[in-house]
N, C-alpha and C positions, 0 to 999 in steps of 0.2 A: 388169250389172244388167239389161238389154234381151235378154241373152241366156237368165240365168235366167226373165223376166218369158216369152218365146217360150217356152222350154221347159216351163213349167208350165201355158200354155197349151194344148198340144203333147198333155198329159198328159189333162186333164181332153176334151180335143176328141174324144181317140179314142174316150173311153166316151159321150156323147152327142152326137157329132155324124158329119157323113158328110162335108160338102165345108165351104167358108168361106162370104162373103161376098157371093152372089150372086144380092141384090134388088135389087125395083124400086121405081120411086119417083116423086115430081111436087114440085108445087115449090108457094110459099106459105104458112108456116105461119096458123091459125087463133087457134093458143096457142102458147107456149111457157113454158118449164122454167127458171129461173133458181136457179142454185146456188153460196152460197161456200163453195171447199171449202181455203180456208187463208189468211191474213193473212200480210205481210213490210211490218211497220213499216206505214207508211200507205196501204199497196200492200194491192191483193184478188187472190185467183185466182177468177175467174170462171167457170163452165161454162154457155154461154146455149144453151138446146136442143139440138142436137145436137152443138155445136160441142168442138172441141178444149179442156182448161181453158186459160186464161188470163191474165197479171199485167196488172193494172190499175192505174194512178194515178190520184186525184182528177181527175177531167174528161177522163180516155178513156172512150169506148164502146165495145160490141161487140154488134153486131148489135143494135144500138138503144135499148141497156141502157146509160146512164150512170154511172160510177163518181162520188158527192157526198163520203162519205167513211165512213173505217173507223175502228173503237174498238172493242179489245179482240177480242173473235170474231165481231161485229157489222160488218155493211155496210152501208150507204143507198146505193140506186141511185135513178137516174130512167129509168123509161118511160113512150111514150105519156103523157106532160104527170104522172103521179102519181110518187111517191117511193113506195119499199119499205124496210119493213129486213128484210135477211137474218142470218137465222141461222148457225151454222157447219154446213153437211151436210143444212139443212133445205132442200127444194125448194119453190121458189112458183113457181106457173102465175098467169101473165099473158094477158090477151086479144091478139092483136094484128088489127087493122084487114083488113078485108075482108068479103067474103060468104060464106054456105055454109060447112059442114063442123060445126067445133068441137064447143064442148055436151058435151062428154066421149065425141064420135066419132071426131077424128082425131088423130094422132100424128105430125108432122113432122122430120124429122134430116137434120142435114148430115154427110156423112162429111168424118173428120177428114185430114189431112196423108197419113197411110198406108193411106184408101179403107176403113178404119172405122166405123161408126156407133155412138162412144160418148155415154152422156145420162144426166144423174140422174136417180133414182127413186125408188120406193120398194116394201118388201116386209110385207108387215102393218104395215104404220105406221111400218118404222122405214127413214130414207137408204139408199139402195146407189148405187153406181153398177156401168149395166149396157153390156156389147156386145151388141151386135143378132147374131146369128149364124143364119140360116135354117136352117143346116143340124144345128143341134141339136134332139134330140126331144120335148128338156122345157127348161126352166130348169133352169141348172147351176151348182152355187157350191159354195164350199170351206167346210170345214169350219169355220173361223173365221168364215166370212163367218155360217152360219147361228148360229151362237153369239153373233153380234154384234149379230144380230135377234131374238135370243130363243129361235130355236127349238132342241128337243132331236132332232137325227136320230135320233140309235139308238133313236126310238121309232117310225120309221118302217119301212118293207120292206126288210128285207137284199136288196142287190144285192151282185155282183160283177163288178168293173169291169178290161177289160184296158185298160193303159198302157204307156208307153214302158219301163217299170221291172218291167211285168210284171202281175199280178194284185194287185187291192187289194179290200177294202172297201168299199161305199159304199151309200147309205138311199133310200129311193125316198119323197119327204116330199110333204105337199097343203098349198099355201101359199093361205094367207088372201086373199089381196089382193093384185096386182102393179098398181104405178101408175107411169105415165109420164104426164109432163105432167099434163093432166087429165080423163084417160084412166084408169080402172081396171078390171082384171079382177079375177074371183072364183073362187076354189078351181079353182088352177094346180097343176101336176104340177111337182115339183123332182128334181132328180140330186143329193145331196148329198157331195161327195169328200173323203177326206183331203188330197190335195194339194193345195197353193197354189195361188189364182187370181188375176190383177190385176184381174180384174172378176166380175159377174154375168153369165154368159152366156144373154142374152136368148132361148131357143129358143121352138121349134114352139109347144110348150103353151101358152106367150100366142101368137103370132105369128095360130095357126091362127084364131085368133078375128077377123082383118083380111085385109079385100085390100090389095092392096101395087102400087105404081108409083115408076119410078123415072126422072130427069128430071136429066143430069149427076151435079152431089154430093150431090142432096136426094134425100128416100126418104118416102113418106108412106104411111100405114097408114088405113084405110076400115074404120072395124069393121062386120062383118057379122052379130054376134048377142052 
């Protein structure tokens, strides 16, 4: 499974990207991103900003986010003293404590276990969850994925894309809206592939809109316009 999950990475990476994983970053978040993205029994899998997802039981936290309890595709957490309910896939941004930044200017992530930056989000309104990748040119996602958001590629730009497999197919699309945290950009450039993705890959076309620092496993984004 990790090995097809790399190699279709692998695929999509050649056509809009150049290298991997290497931003900067600072430390602090302002907001963060709280996403349940699966239920087991009275257990939640949590994604809290940038972090890796995670199984929770009633009365563990993760990164400051309480697990109260779960029912059906529904969670109740506590942060910062308030209770939420999350949705299944739906993202809710939280304030957290400090000065400076936020406001829907800054974007903080912790890279996960394998020095990733995975985070929920969202793409004209509807859940994704994305990789941060600098080294892509646009926002890159699978064909499924944009279908899963609504949108129709092949009414985008015919491109041609080489892969590990050779030449394929693929759309050059203008997406609506890309939100992180509480953070959105407007009318983003997308890669859209036939081949499988495990994620949305986070490129340049949002990226370019933030300066970027980076501070051990955290990585924060400074929007500039």
């Amino acid at each position: 499974m990790r090995r097809a999950m790399k190699h279709a990475h692998a695929s999509i990476h050649a056509v809009v990207l150049a290298v991997g994983l290497a931003v900067t970053g600072q430390a602090q978040a302002q907001t963060q991103s709280i996403t349940l993205t699966g239920t087991i029994g009275n257990r939640a899998i949590l994604i809290v900003g940038g972090s890796a997802p995670r199984t929770l039981a009633p009365g563990e936290s993760l990164q400051g986010v309480r697990l109260v309890s779960v029912q059906d595709e529904q969670a109740v957490v506590e942060t910062g003293g308030k209770r939420l309910t999350l949705r299944m896939g739906a993202p809710v941004s939280v304030g957290a404590t400090g000065s400076g930044g936020g406001g829907g200017s800054r974007i903080v992530l912790t890279a996960d276990s394998r020095g990733h930056f995975v985070t929920a989000g969202g793409i004209n309104g509807r859940p994704v969850t994305f990789m941060l990748d600098t080294g892509a040119t646009s926002v890159g996602m699978s064909m499924a994925d944009a279908q899963r958001i609504g949108l129709d590629p092949t009414r985008g730009q015919p491109v041609t894309m080489n892969t590990a497999n050779g030449t394929v197919p693929g759309w050059r699309v203008k997406l609506a809206s890309v939100k992180v945290g509480d953070v959105t950009v407007y009318d983003v450039d997308a890669i859209v592939s036939p081949q499988p993705m495990p994620y949305v890959l986070l490129g340049n076309s949002f990226i370019n809109r933030f300066s970027m620092r980076r501070d051990a496993e955290q990585m924060v984004l400074e929007r500039r316009y």
